[in-house]
N, C-alpha and C positions, 0 to 999 in steps of 0.2 A: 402482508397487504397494507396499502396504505389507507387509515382508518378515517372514519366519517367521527363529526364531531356531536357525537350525542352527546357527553356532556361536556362542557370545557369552563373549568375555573380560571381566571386567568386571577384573580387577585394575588397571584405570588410574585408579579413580578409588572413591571409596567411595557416591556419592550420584548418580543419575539426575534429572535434572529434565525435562520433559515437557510442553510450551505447546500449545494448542488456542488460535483466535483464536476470540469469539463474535461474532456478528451485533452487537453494539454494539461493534465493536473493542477487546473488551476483551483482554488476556490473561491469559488462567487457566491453574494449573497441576495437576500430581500428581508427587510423585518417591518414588522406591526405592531401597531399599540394594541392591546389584550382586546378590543371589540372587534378588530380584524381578522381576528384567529379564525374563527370556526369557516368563514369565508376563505381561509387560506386554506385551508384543511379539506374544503368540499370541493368546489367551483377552481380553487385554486388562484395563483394570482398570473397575469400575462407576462411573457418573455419570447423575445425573437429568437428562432432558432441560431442566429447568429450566437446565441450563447455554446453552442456547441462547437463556434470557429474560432475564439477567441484567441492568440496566440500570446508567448511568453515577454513579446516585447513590448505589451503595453500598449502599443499602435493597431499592430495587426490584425486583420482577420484573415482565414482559411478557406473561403468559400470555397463550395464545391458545388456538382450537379444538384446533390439534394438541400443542400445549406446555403440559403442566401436571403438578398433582404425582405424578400416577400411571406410573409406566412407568419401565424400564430401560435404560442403554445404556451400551457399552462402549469409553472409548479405546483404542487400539492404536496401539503408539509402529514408527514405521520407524525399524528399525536401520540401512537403507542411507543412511539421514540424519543419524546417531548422531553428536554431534562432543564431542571432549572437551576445557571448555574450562580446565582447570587438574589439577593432579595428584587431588584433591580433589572435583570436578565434571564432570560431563559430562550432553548435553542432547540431548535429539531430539523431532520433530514429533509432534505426536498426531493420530488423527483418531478422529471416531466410528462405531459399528458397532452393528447390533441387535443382541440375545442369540440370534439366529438366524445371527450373520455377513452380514448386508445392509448394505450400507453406509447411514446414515443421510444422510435429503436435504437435512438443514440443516448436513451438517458441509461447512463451507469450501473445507477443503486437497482433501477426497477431488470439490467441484464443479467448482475448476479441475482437477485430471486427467481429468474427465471431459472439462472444455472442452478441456484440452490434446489428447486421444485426437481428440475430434471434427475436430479441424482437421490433425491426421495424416492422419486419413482421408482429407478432400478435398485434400491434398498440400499443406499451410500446414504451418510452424515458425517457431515465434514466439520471441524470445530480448528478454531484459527487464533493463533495469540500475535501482536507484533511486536517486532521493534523499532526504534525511531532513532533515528540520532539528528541533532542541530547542533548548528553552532553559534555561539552570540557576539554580534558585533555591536558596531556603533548606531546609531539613530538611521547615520545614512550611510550604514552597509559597510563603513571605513573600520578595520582592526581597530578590536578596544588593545589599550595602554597595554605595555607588557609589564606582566605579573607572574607569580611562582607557578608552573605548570608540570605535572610530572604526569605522564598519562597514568589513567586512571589512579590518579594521586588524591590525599585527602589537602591537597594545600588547593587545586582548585575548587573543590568541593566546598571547601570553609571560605574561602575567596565569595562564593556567589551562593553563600547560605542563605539568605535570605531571601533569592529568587527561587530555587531549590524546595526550600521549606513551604513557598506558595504553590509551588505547581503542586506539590504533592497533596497539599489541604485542599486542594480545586478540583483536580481530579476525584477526591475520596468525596467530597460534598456531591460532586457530580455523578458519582458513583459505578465510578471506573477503577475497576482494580489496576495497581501500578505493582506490578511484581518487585521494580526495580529502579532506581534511577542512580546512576554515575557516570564520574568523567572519564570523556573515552581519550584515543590516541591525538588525535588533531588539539591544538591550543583551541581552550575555552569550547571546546568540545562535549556535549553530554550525550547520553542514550536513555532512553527509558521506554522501559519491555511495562508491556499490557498485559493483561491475565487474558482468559483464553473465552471464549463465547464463540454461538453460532457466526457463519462468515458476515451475514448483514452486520450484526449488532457491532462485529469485532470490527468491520469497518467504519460505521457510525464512530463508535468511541473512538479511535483512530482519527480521523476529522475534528472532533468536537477535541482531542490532545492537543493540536496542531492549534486551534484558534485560543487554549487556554494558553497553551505556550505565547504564543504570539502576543495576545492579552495581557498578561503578568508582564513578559521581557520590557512593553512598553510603559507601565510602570514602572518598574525600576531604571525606567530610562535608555534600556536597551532594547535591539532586534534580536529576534531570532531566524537566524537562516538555514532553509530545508533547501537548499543547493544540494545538489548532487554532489558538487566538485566548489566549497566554498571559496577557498583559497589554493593556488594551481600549485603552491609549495607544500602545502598538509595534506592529509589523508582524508579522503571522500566522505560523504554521507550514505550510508544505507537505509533503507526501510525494509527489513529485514521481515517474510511473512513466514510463518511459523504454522503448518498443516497437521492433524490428525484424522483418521477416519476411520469409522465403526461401519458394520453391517450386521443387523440383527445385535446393536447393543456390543457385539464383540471387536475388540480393536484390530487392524489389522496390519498397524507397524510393530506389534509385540506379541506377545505368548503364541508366536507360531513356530515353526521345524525348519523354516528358509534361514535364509542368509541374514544375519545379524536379529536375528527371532522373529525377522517377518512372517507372516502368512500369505500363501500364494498371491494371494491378490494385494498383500502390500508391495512388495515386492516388483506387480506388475503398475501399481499405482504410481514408484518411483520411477520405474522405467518409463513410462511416459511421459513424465513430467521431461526429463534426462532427455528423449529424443527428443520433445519438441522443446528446448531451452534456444536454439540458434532464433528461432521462428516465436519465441515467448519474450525473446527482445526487447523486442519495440515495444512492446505494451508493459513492461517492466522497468525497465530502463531506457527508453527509445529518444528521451531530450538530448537535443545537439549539445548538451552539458556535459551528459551518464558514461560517454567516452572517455573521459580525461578520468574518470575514475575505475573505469576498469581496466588494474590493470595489474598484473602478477603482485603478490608481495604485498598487497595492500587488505586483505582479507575483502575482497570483494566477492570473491568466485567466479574468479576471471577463467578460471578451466573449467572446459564440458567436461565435468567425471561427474561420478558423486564418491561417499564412503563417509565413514563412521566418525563424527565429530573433526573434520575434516575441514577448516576452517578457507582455506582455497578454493576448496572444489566448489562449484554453483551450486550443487547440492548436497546437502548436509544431512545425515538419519543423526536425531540426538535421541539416543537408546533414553528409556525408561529405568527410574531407578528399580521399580520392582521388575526386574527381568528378570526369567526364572518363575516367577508367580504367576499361576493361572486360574488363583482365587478371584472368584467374582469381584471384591474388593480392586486388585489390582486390573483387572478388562477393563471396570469403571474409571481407574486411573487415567485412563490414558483420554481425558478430556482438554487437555492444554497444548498450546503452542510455546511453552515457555518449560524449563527442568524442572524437574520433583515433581510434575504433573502425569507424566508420560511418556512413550515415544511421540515423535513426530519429525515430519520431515521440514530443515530450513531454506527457505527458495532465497540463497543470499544475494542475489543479483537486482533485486528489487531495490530501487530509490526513490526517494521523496519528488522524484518529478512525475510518477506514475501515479494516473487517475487509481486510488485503491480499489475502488467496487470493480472496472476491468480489469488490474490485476490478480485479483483474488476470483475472479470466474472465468478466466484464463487457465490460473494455477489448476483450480478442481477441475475444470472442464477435461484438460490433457490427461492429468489423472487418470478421471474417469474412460478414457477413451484408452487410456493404457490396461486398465482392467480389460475393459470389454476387449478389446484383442490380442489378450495376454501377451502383453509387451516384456520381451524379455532383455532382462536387467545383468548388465554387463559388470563384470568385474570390481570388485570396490577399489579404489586408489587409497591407501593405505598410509602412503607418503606425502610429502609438499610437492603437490605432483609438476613444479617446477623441476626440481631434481630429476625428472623422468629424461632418456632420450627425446630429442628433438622428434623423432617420429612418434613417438608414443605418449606426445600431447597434447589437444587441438585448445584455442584458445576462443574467449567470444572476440568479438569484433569490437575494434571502436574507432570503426568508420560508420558514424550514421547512418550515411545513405545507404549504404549496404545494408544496415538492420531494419532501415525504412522498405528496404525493397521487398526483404523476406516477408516482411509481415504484410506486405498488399497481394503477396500471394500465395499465402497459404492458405490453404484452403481446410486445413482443421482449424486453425481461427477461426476462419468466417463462416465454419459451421457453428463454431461455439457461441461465437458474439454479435453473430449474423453480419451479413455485407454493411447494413448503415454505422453501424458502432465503427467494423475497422475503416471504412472509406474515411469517417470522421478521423480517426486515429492517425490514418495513414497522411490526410489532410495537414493537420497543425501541425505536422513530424518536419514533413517536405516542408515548410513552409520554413521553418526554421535551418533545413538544410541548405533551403537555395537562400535563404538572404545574410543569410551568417555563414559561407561555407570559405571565407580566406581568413578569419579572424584566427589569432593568437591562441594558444591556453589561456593566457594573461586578459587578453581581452573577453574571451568567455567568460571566464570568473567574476570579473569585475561589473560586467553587462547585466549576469545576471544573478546575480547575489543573491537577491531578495523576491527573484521573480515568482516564488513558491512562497513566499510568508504572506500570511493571516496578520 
């Protein structure tokens, strides 16, 4: 819940800054000088709901029936999420609220607590790690200078040690576990995997990565870009979200008798994710970008299967190293979204142009709807399921509007996320379809490079 400010020190820092994600994964901000806090915190500060239409071109808005220029609404910053990330600065979550105190139904953060509360109910805890990947350009988005690149080679790593070296002291001061950070496949490409926490916080920290990122690159004189599809000759960007989930404390992707040691209801937890991935689309990867990057071959998880470390498939079970163990010790394990943590399952279809708090109560939502009517879980693919006959592969889509279409009319979405969240979704999606629907690869790439950096 987002907290009242009984007490608030601000003397650590002289400036407040304040992120809200919108329905086009943007991030937007508001910040204060330390005597504004507790007002931002209670009362909250004003914002047009137009923040919820804002679109990826800079220009646009998305207006809709419920979204337009008329009306008020207030963020309210959680101090229980408040971190400070230099003597200078400090940051915390926003979310939105009516001028009556109701929570608004397009804000994000405040839909997955709701999704997180629903699944306390029926005795589900869900626990989330991610991954990120960006890539660093020029100032203004143009390829830096060609230098040694060998994917996940140590020559890019030593190349931009010094920006490297800073994220990772930022993060650690900030107090975010970084499991991991290396260079990926794509030139001047990196990744860095998150340690694992409840889905609010693992979202939080996931934002607050994104503007450290951002932060440091323009220090060292460079951007960072969370494109989906940075450059139309290299390999995409993922945001890779990383699920686990207990009942009664017990896990339920490992120490069971199912299929790759699930327990019933893992098992049924995957299959639902696996039916609704056509219709988890749009809220995943739904930007007129996320197309150019899905696409066989690229480890996206461009095929609807799932199966076991399985790096094609959309979905991915990454078994627990203590499998076989059904000591308390190991049940406990299985608290990460990241390896040597536990099982859990990886939703690999998810990109950096996806608002995180909808996709992360998306992900658990279908989940859970996969337990509750014991969804059953088809076949593991085993192979690059490329290789399969042409009959026996379906692939996701990367025609937008088609994944715009599915998602304005599913109707397990708009149970999950209620009708205002996906109308807003489904809003800035189209909006981007119809005014950008004859451009180039080339021209996407370039349009919108940077339209996702912090």
């Amino acid at each position: 819940m987002v907290s009242r400010p009984d007490s608030v020190d601000d003397s650590s820092s002289s400036m407040l800054l304040a992120t809200v994600v919108n329905p086009a994964g943007l991030t937007l901000a508001k910040t204060v000088t330390p005597d504004r806090v507790p007002a931002f915190a209670s009362v909250g500060l004003g914002a047009s709901p137009s923040w919820h239409a804002f679109a990826i071109d800079q220009t646009g808005i998305a207006f809709s029936d419920e979204v337009g220029v008329v009306g008020d609404q207030r963020i309210r910053i959680d101090l229980d999420a408040r971190v400070d990330v230099d003597p200078t600065l400090s940051w915390a979550p926003g979310e939105f609220f009516t001028l009556t105190g109701d929570p608004v139904p397009q804000c994000a953060r405040g839909t997955l607590r709701r999704v997180v509360a629903e699944l306390a109910d029926v005795g589900l805890r869900a626990t989330v790690g991610h991954e990120l990947e960006f890539v660093l350009v020029a100032p203004d988005g143009t390829p830096l200078p060609s230098a040694p690149w060998t994917p996940y080679g140590a020559a890019g790593l030593l190349e931009y040690e010094g920006f490297v070296r800073d994220v990772l002291a930022s993060c650690r001061a900030a107090g975010i576990l970084v499991e991991q950070l290396h260079p990926e496949h794509a030139r001047r490409q990196f990744e860095v995997s998150l340690g694992p926490a409840d889905p609010v916080t693992a979202a939080d920290q996931l934002v607050l990565t994104r503007v450290l990122i951002g932060r440091l690159a323009r220090e060292h004189g460079l951007r960072a870009s969370f494109s989906p599809k940075p450059f139309v000759d290299e390999a995409g960007c993922g945001a890779h979200q990383h699920v686990s989930f207990h009942r009664d404390d017990r896990p339920l992707l490992s120490g069971g008798t199912g299929v790759a040691g699930m327990t019933p209801d893992g098992e049924h937890a995957v299959a639902g994710i696996l039916d609704a991935v056509l219709e988890l689309q749009g809220v995943l990867c739904g930007s007129v970008v996320s197309g150019l990057r899905m696409l066989p071959g690229q480890w996206a998880g461009a095929h609807v299967c799932w199966g076991v470390e399985n790096r094609e498939a959309a979905i991915r079970l990454v078994r627990a190293d203590t499998e076989g163990d059904t000591s308390a010790v190991a049940a406990h394990a299985d608290t990460s979204g990241m390896r040597g943590r536990g099982a859990n399952v990886e939703v690999k279809i998810t990109d950096p142009s996806a608002n995180v708090y909808f996709a992360t109560a998306a992900i658990l939502g279908v989940a859970a709807a996969g337990i509750e009517r014991k969804a059953t879980l088809p076949p593991e693919v085993g192979v690059d399921p490329g290789t399969r006959p042409v009959g026996e592969r379906t692939l996701l889509s990367t025609e937008q509007s088609d994944v715009v279409d599915r998602m304005e009319v599913s109707p397990l979405l708009r149970g999950i996320l209620g009708d205002p969240a996906v109308d807003a979704l489904v809003a800035v999606r189209r909006y981007e379809v119809v005014h950008f629907p004859d451009h180039t690869p080339e021209a996407l790439t370039e349009r919108f490079r940077l339209a996702w950096s912090v």
